[in-house]
C-alpha positions, 0 to 999 in steps of 0.5 A, a space after each residue: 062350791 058355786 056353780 062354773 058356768 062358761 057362758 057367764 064368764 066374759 072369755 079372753 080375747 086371744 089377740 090373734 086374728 086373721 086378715 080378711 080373705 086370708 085363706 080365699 088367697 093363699 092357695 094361689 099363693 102357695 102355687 106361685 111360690 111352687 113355680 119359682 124355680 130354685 136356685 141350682 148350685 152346679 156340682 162341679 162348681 162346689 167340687 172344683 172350689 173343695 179341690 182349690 182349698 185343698 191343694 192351697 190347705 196342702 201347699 201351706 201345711 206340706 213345708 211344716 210338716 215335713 220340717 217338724 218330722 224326725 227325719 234323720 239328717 246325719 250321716 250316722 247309722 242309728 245302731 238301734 234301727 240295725 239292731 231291731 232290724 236285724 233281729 226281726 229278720 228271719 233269713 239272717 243268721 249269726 253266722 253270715 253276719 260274722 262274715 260280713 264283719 272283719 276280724 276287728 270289729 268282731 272283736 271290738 263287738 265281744 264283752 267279757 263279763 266277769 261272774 264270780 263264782 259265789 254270784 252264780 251260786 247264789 242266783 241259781 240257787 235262788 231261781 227256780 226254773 233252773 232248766 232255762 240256765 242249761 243248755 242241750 
């Protein structure tokens, strides 16, 4: 192997130079720039102009809104709601809402269901936790 030497070999030109005096004037440049006062937005300014946005954001987005909703519109009571409602009450008792029905509507209310003997055997008999069928 020969012999590298750096002081033979021409060396590359980096193509980078700096002007004259470069560095003698840049400090007082740096301090100039330093002087300029930045330019200040006012807070307010930027608040004012977010609460514009939102109110007019608000202004068109509040009519479509409210008319894609699921508002109920009929005068129909929903029995479902009633019924959950009810359900989760916990002062109201099956007694005071037969109070508030009348003797029609309890009626209308009662379903006769007709088991066959043979199919309540079968379904007892086939249950093991027989114990939830009888009553105290």
């Amino acid at each position: 192997m020969s012999d590298f030497k750096l002081d033979n070999h021409p060396k590359i030109n980096p193509g980078f130079k700096t002007p004259e005096g470069y560095f003698d004037a840049l400090p007082e440049k740096i301090l100039l720039k330093l002087e300029q006062q930045p330019k200040v937005i006012p807070f307010y300014k930027k608040a004012v102009f977010q609460l514009v946005a939102a109110v007019l954001l608000l202004a068109v987005l509040l009519p479509i809104g409210i008319k894609t909703l699921p508002f109920s519109t009929s005068d129909e009571i929903n029995s479902e709601a009633i019924e959950h409602y009810l359900s989760y009450t916990s002062d109201m008792y099956s007694y005071d809402l037969l109070s508030l029905l009348s003797e029609e509507e309890v009626k209308n209310m009662e379903v006769d269901y007709e088991i066959e003997p043979s199919a309540l055997e079968n379904t007892l008999l086939q249950n093991s936790n027989i114990d939830i069928y009888l009553l105290d």
